[in-house]
KOLZA-208925 format. One record per residue: x, y, z of N, C-alpha, C in turn; residue in one letter. Coordinates in steps of 0.1 Angstrom, whole numbers, padded with zeros to 4 digits, always signed. Layout:
BEGIN
XYZXYZXYZA...
//
This chain:
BEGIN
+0900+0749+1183+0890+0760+1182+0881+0759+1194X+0877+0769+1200+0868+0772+1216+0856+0767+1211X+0844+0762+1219+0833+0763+1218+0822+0770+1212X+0815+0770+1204+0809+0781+1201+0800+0781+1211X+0791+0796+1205+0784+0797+1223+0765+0798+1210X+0759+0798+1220+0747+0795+1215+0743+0811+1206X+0741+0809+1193+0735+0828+1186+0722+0834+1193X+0720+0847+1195+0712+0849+1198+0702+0854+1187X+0685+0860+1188+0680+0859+1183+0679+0868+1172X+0680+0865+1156+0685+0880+1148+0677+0888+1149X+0677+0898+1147+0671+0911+1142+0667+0909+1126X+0679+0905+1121+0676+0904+1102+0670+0886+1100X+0662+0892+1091+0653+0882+1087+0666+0873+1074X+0661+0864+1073+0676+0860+1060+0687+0864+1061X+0700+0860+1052+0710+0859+1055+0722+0869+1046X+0734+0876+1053+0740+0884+1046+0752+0876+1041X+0755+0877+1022+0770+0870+1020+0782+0877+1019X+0790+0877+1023+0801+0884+1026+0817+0873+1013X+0816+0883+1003+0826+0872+0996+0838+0877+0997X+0852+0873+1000+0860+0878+1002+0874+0870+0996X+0879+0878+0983+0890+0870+0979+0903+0871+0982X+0910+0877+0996+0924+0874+0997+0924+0879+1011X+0935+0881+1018+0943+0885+1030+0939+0903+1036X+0941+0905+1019+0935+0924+1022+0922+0926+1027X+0914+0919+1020+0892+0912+1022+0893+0913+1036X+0896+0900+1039+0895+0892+1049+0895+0905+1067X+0909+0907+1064+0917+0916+1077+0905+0929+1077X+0903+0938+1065+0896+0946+1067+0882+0949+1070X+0878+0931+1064+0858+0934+1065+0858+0923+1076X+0868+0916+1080+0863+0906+1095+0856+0916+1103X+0862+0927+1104+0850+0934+1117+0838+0936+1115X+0836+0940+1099+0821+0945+1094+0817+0930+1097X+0818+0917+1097+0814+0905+1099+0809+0903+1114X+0821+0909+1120+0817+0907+1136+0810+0916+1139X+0804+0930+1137+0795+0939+1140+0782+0932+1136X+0780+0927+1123+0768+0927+1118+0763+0915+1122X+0774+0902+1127+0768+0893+1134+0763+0894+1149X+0766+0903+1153+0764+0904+1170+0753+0898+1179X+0741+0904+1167+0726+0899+1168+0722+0889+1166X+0733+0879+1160+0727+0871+1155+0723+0867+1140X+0724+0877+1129+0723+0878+1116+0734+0868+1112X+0729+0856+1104+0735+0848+1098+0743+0853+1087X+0753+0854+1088+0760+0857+1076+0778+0841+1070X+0772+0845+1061+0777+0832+1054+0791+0837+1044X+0799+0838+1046+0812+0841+1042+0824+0834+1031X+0822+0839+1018+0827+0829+1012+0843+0832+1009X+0851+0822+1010+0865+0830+1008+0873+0821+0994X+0880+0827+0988+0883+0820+0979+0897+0820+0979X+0906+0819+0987+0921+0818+0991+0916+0808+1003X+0926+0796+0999+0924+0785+1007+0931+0786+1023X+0945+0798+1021+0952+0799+1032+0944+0812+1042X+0934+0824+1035+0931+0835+1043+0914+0824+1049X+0913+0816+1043+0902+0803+1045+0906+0799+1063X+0914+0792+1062+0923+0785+1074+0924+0797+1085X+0930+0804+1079+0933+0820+1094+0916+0823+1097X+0910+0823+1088+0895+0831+1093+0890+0820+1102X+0888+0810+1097+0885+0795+1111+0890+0798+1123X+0902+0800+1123+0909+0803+1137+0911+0816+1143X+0907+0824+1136+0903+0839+1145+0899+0837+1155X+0903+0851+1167+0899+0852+1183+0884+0850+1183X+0882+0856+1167+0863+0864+1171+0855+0853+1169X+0858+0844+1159+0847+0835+1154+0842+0825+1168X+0843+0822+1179+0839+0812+1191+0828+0824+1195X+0829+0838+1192+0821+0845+1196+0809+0850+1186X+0809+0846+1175+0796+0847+1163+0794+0834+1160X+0788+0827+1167+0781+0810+1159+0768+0814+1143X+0765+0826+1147+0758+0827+1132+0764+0829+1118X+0779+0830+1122+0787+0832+1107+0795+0816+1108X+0792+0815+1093+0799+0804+1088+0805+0802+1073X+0819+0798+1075+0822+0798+1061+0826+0787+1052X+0827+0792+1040+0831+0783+1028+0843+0783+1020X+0846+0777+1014+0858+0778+1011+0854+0772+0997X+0856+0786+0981+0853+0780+0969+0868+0790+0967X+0877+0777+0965+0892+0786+0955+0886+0789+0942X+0890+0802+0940+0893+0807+0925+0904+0821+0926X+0908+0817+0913+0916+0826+0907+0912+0841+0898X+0925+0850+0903+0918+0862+0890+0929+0860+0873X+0926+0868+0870+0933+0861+0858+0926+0856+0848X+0939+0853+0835+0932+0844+0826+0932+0834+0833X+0920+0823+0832+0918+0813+0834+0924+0801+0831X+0929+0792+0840+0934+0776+0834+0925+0772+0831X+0926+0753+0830+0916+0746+0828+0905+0744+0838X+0915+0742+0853+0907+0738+0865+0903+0753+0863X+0903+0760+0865+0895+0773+0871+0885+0778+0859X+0884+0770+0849+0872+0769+0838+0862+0762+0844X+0866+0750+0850+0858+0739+0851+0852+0741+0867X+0859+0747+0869+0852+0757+0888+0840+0765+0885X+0844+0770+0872+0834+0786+0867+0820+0778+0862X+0821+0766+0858+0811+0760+0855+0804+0750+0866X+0810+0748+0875+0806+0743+0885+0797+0754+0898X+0803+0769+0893+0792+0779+0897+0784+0789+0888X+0778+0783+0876+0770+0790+0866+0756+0793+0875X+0750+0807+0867+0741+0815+0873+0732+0804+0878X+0729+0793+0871+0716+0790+0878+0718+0779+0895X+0731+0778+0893+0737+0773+0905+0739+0782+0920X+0742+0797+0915+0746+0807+0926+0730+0810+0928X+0723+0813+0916+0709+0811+0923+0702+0810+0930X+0702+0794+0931+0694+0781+0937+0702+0785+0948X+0719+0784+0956+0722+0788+0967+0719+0800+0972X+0720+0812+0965+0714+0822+0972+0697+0826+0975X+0690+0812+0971+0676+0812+0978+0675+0802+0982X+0685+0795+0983+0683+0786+0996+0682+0788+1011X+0697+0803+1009+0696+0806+1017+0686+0818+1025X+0681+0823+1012+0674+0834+1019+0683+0848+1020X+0690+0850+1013+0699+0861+1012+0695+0871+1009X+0693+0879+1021+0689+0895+1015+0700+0907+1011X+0716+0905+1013+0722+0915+1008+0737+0908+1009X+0747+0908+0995+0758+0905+0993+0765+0917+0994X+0776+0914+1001+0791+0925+1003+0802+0919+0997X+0811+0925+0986+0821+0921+0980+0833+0934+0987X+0844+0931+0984+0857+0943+0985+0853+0950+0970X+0863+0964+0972+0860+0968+0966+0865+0968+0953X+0858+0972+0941+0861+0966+0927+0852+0970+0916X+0852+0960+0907+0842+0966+0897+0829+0959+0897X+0820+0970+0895+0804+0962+0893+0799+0962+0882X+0787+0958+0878+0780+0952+0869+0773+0964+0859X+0774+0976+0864+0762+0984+0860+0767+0989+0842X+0760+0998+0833+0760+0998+0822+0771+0990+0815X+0765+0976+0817+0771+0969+0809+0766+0966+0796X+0778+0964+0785+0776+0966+0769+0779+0954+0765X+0781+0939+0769+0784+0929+0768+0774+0923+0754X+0776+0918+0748+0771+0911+0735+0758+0900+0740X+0753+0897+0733+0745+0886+0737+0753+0874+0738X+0762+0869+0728+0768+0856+0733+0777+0863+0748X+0782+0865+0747+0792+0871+0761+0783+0868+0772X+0769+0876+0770+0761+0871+0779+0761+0861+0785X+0756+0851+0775+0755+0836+0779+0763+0832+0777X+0772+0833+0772+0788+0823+0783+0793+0828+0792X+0789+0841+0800+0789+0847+0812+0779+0835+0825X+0764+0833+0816+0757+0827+0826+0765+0813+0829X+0771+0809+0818+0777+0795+0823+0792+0795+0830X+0800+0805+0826+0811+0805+0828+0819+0818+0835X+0818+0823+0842+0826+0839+0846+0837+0838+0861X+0846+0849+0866+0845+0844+0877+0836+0848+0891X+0839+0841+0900+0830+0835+0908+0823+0853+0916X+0833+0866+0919+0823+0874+0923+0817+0882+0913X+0821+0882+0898+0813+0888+0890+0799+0882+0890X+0800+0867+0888+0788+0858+0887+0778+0862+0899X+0784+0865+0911+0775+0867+0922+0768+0876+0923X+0777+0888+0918+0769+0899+0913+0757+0899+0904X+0757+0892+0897+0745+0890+0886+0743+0883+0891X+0739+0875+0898+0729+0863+0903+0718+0875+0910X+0729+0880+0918+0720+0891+0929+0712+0902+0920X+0717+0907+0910+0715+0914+0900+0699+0907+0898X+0697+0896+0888+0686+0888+0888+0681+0886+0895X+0680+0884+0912+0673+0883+0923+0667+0894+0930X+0673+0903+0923+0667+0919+0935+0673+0920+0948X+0687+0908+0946+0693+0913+0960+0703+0925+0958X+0704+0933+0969+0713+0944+0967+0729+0939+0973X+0737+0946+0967+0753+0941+0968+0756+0956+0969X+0773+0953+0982+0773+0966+0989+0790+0964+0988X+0798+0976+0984+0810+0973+0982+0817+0981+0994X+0829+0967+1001+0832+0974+1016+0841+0977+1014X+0848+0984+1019+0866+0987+1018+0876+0977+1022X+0891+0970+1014+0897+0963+1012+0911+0964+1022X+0909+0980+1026+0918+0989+1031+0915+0996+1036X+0924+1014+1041+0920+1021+1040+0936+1028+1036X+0936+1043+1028+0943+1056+1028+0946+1062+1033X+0961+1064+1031+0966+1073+1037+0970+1092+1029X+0964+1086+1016+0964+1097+1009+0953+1103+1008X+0957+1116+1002+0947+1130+1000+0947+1130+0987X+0956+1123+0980+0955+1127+0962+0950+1112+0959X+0951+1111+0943+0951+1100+0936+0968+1102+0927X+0971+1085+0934+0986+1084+0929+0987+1083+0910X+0992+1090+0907+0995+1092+0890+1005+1082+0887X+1002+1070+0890+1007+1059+0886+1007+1051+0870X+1019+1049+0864+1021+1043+0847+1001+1039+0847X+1000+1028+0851+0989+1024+0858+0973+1033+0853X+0972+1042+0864+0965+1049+0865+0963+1061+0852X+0972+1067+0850+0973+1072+0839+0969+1069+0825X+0972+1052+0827+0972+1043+0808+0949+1044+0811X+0946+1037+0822+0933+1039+0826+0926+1052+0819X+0930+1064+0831+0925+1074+0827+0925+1080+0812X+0936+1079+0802+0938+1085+0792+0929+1081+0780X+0924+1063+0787+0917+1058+0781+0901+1064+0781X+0894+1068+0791+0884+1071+0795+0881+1089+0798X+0889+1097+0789+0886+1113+0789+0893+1117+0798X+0904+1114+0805+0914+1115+0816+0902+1113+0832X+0896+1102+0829+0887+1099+0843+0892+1085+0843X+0893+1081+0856+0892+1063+0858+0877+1060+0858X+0875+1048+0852+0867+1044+0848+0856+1034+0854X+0852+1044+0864+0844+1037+0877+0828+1036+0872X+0825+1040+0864+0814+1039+0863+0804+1029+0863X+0813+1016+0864+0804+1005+0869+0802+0999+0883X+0806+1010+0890+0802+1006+0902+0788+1014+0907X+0780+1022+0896+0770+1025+0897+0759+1014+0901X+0761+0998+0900+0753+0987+0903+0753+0983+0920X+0760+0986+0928+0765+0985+0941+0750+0997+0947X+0744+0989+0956+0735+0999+0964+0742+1012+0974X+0753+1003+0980+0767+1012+0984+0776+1008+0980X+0786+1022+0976+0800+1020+0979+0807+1027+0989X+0812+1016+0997+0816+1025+1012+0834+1029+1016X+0835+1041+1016+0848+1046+1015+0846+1049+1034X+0861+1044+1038+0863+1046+1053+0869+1066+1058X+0867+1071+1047+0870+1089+1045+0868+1096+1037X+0864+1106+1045+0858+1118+1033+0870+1122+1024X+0881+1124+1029+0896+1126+1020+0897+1120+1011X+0894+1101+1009+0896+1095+1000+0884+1092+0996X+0872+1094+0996+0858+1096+0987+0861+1109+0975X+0867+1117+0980+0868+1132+0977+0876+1129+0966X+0888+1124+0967+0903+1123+0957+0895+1111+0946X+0888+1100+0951+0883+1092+0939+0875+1101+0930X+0868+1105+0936+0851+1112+0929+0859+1121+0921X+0866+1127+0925+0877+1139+0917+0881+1133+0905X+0886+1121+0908+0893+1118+0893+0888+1108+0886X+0877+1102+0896+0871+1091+0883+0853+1096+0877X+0851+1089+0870+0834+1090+0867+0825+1080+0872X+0830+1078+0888+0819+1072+0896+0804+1079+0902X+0796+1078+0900+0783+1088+0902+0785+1086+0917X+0783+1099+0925+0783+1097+0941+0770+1097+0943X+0760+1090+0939+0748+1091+0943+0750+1077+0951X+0757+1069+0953+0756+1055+0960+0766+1054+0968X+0776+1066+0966+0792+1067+0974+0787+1070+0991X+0790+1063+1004+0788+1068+1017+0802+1064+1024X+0804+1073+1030+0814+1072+1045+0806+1069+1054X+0814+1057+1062+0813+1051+1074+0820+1048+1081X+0836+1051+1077+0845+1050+1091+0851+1039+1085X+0865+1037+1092+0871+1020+1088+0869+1012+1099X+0863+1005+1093+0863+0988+1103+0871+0982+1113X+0888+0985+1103+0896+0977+1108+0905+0986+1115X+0907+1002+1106+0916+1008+1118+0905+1019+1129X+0906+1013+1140+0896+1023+1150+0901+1013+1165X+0895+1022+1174+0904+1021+1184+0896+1007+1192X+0883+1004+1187+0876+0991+1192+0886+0979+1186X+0883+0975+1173+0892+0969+1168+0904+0964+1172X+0911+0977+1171+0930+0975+1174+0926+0969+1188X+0924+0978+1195+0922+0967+1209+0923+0955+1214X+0907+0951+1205+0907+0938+1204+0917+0925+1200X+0919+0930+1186+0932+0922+1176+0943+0929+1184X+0944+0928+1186+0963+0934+1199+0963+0929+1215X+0949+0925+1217+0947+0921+1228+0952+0903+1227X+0946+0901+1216+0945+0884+1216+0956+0883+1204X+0968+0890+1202+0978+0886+1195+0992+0885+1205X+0999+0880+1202+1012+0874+1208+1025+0884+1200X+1034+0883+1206+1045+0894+1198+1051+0882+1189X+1052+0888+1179+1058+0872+1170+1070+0873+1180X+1075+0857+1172+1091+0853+1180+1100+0855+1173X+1109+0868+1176+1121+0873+1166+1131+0865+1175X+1144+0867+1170+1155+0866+1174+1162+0876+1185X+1172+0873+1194+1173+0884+1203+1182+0897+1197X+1179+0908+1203+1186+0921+1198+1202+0916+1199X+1209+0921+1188+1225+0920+1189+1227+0930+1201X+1240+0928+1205+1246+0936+1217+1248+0950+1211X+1242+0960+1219+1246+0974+1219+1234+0977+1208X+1225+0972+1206+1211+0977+1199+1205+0983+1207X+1194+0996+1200+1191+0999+1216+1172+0997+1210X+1167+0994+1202+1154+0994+1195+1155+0984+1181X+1140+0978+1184+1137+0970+1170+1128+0977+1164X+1132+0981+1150+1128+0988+1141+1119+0979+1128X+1109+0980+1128+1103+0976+1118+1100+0983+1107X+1105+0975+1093+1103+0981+1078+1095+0972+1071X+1084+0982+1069+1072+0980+1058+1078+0979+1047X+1082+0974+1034+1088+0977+1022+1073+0983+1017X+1074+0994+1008+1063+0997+1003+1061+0992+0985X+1047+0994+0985+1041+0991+0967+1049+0998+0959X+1058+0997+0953+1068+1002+0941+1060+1011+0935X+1050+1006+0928+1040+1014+0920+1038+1028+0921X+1035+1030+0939+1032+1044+0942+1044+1056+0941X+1046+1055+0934+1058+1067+0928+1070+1063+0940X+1071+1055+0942+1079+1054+0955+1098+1055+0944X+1108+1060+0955+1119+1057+0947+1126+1047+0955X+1127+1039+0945+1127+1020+0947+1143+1017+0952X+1148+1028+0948+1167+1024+0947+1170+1035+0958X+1169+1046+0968+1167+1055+0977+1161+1047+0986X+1154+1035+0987+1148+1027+0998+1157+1016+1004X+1157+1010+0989+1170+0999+0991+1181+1004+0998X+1184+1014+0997+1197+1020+1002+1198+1023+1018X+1183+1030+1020+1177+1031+1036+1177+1021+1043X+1170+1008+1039+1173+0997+1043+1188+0991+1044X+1193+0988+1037+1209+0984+1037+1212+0990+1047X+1213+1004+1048+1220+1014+1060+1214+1009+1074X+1203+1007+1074+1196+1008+1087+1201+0991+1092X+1202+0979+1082+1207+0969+1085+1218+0967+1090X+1227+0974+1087+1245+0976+1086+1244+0982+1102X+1233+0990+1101+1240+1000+1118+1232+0992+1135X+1246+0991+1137+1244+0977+1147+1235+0987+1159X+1230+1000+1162+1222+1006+1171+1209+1004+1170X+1203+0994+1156+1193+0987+1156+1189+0975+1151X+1179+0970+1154+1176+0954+1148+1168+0957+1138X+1169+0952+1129+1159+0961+1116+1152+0943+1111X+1140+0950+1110+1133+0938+1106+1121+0942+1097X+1120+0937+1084+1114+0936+1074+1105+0930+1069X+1092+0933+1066+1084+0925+1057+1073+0933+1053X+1073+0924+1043+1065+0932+1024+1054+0936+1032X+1046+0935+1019+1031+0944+1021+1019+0934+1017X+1011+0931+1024+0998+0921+1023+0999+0915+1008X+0998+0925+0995+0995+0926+0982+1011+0926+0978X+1015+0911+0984+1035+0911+0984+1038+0912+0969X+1031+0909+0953+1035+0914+0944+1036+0926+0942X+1032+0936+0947+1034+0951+0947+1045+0957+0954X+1048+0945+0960+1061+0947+0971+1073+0938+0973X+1076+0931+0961+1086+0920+0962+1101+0925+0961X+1105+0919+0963+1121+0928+0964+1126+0913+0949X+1137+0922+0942+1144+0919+0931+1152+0906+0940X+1157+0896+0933+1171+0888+0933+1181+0894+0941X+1188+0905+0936+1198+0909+0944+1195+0925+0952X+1182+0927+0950+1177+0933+0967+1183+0922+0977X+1170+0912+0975+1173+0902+0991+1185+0895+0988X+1194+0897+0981+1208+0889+0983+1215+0901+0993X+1214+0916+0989+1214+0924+0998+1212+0925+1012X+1203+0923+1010+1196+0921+1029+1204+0912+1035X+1201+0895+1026+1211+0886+1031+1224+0886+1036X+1226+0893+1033+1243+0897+1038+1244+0904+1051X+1233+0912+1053+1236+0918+1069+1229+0913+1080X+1239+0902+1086+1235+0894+1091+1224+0896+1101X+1224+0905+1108+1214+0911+1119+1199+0910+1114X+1198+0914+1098+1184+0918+1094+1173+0906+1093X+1165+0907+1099+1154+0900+1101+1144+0903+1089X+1141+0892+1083+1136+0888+1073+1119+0883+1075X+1106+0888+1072+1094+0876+1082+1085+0874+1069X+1083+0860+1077+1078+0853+1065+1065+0856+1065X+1058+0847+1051+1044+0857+1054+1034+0852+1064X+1037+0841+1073+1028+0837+1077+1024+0840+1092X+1036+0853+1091+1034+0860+1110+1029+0872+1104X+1017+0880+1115+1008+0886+1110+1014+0901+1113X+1013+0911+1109+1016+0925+1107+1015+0928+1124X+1007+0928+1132+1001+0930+1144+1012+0924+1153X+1016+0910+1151+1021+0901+1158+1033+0912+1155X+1040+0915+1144+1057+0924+1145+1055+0935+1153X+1042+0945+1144+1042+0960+1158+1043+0957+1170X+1036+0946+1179+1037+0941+1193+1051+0939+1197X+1062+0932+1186+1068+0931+1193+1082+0943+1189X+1078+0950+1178+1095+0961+1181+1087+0974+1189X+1098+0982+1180+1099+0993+1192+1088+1007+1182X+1094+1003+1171+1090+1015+1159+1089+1008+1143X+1078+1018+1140+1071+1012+1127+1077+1024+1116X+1088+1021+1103+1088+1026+1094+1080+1022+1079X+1075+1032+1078+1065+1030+1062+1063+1040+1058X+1061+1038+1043+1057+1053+1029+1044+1053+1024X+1039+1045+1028+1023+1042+1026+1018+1036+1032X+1015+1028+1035+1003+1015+1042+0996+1019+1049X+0988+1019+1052+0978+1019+1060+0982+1011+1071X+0989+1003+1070+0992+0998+1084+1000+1005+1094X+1002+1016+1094+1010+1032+1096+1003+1036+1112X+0984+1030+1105+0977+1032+1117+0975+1028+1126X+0982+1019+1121+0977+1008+1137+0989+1009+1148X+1006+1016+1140+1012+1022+1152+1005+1035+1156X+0997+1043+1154+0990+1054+1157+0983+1049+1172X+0974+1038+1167+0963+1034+1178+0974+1024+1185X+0982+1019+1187+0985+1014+1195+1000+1022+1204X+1003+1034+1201+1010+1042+1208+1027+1043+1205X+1025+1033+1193+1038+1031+1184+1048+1044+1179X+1059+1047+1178+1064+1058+1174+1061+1055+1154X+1058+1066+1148+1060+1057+1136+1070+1071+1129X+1077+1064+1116+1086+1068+1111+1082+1074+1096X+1080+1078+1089+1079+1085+1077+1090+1086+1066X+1095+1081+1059+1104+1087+1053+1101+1092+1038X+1100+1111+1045+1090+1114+1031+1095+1114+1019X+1113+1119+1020+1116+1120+1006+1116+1105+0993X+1111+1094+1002+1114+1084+0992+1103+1080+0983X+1092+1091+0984+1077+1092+0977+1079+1104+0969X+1074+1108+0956+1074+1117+0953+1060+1127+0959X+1069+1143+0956+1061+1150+0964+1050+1154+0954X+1042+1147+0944+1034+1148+0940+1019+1142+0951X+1024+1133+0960+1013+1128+0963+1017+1132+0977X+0998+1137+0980+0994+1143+0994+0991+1133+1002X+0994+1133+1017+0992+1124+1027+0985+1127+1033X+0978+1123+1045+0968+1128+1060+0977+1131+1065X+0994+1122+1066+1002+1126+1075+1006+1142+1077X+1003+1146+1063+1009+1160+1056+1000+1174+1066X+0988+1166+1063+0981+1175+1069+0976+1174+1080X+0973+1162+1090+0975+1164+1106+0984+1156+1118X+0993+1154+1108+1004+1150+1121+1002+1139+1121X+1013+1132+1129+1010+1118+1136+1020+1108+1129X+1031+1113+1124+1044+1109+1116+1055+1115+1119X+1065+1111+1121+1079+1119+1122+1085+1117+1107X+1082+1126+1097+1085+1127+1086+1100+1134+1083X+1108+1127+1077+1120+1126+1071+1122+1128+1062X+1135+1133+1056+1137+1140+1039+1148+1138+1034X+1158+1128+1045+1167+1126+1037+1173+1112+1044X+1181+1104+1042+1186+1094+1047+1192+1093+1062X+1201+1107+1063+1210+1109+1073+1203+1111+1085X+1189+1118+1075+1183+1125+1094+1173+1113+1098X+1166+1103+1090+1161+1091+1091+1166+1085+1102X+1181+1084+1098+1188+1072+1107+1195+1078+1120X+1194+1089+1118+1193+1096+1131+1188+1100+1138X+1172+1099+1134+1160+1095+1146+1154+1083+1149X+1159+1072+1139+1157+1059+1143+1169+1051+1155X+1175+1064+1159+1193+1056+1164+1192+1066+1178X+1179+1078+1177+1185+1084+1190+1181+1079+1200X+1183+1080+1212+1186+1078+1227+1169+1074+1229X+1163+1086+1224+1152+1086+1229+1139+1090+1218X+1130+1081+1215+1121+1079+1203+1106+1081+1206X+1098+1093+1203+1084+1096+1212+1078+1093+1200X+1060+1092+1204+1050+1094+1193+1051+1106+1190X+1049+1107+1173+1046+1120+1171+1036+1129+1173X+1034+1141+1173+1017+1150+1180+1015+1149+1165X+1003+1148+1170+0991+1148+1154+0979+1157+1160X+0969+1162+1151+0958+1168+1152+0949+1165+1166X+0940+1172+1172+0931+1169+1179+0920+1156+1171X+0916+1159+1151+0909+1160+1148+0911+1144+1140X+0922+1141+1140+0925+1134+1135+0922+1118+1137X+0917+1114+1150+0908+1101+1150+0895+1101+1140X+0889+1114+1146+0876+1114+1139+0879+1113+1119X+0886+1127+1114+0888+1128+1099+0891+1113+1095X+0900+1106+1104+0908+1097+1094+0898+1083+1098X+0899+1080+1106+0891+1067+1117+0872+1066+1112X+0868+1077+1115+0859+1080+1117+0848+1084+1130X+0859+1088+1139+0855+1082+1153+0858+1070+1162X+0851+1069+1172+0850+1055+1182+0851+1044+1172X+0859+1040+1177+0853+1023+1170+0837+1019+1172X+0833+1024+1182+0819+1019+1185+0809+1021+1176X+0812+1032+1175+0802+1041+1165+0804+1040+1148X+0820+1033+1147+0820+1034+1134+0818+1018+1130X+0814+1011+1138+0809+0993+1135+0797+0995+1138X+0789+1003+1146+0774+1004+1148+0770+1013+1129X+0777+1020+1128+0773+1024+1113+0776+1014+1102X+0781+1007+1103+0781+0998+1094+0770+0985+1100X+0765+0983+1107+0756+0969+1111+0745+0978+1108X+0741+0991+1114+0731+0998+1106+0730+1001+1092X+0742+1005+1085+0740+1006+1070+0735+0997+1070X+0740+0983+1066+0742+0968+1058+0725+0966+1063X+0720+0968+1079+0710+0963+1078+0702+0972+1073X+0698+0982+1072+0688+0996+1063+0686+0987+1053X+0699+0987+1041+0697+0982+1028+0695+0971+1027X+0697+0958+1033+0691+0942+1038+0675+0946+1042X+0668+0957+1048+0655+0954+1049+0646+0962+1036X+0654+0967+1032+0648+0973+1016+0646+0969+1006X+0655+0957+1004+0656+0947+0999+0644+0939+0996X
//
């Protein structure tokens, strides 16, 4: 790791915590981290995946913020084992406490999730909550009892205009007057959505009060960002194109969940593996349980010899750098062939047409509807970006990168001095 260089002098008084529990956290609020430390604002970052732990140590950016520093407390979501009982007790309220005025913390940021507000909890619940819960619920009430304010950042960002009607989503809503059941995020001083499209589609269908809902742009996809992380990444190291390939194609496998049709994908893939005019190379989706392929999916794959397989530990950035074109039905990572000049590939029939895209409405996809014509614009001669909107940095992005990390070091600090 480089040197750190000396912090300069903060602007914020006390210190911001940033808790972040996985790969999705990490990738999308590192920038809100690097914005808000620029000044100098100590921020203290706790991660609870011991592997997205290790990658954040060695990021390009950290030799360039000496005032962020992190920790590393594993916990699990879930029911609980033994060890992760005896973790929950090793951070009871009066422990997160004493640390959070040790340090002088004037405002906690969690991903986004559920908060604390009209809670109906029992009195015992209570108090084997203070001794026992997990570790960002606990933080939340710690802050709760301290008067610190807690700010929920985005994990991600959308590519949709609707809310996906997922088994899921449905069993939720049906439960709660056909609304999802957000209403405990009324405890969050913010909840910050990277678009008004996807502010719009939640507030529509859940019973989150928008009195605390703000847009501010996404963090991670904007054109400062990409830059940066693209500048200081390496093309991973694939294998060489077979002879007579003429492009390496990269396949996002998408979240099953999202109405996606799971056996019409498989089949896409197979084909695109089989046809020796490309190098097809695959890998899941950050949140790889949403995206695992069956037993005899990847015995599938396995069989065509050509198909490149990537493990999890080369980073999404590192593959766009090195093919030629990005295929995906969802992800968000769709955008970052956008901002980096990538052709990207759509293939819409394999989504149901219940659910609305940005792509739908300003371009910036070469959208497909059937198998044949897919692989016959991933095979022709010649492969352009697609035209998208004039408008479309600003709606979807938020703008500059500049402007959309200067609004977040301004949010976070506003509500840090109100505090």
């Amino acid at each position: 790791m480089p040197p750190r260089a000396e912090p300069p002098v903060s602007k914020v008084p006390g210190a911001y915590v940033f808790a972040l529990a996985g790969s999705a956290d990490a990738d999308n609020i590192a920038p809100v981290i690097w914005a808000a430390s620029a000044d100098g604002t100590r921020c203290l970052v706790v991660v609870a995946d011991a592997g997205v732990y290790d990658s954040l140590c060695n990021s390009w950016w950290i030799s360039e913020r000496p005032s962020v520093t992190f920790r590393k407390l594993v916990s699990s979501d879930g029911t609980p084992d033994i060890r992760e009982r005896l973790r929950r007790i090793m951070w009871n309220r009066l422990v997160v406490c004493r640390w959070l005025r040790r340090h002088d913390v004037r405002l906690i940021a969690v991903q986004w999730g559920e908060g604390i507000a009209h809670d109906t909890a029992s009195v015992l619940r209570r108090c084997m909550r203070w001794w026992s819960t997990g570790y960002f619920t606990q933080l939340q009430l710690a802050a709760g009892e301290l008067g610190i304010p807690t700010v929920a950042l985005p994990h991600g960002h959308s590519t949709k205009t609707t809310i996906i009607r997922s088994e899921h989503v449905r069993e939720r809503s049906s439960a709660n007057a056909g609304k999802l059941p957000f209403a405990d995020r009324d405890s969050f001083a913010a909840y910050v959505f990277c678009s008004d499209y996807h502010r719009d589609a939640i507030l529509e269908n859940s019973d989150m009060n928008p009195a605390n809902v703000v847009v501010w742009g996404s963090p991670r996809f904007n054109d400062e960002w990409v830059q940066h992380t693209y500048r200081a990444t390496r093309p991973a190291d694939l294998p060489a194109m077979p002879h007579g390939a003429i492009r390496r194609v990269l396949f996002f496998i998408p979240k099953w969940q999202n109405l996606v049709d799971r056996a019409a994908t498989m089949k896409l893939v197979a084909a695109l593996g089989a046809d020796r005019r490309v190098q097809l190379v695959v890998r899941g989706h950050l949140r790889s349980e949403a995206a695992r392929l069956t037993g005899s999916e990847r015995a599938t794959l396995d069989s065509l010899h050509d198909v490149v397989m990537v493990a999890d530990g080369i980073t999404s950035p590192s593959l766009i750098k090195a093919c030629d074109v990005v295929v995906d039905i969802d992800s968000s990572i769709a955008f970052d062939a956008v901002l980096t000049g990538k052709p990207y590939v759509r293939p819409r029939y394999l989504q149901d047409r219940s659910v609305g895209t940005i792509w739908d409405r300003l371009g910036g996809a070469h959208q497909t509807n059937d198998l044949n014509s897919t692989i016959a614009l991933l095979c022709a001669p010649k492969l352009e970006v697609a035209p998208r909107d004039a408008t479309f940095e600003t709606v979807v992005f938020g703008g500059s990168g500049s402007r959309v990390l200067a609004r977040y070091r301004d949010g976070l600090r506003a509500i840090a001095a109100g505090s």
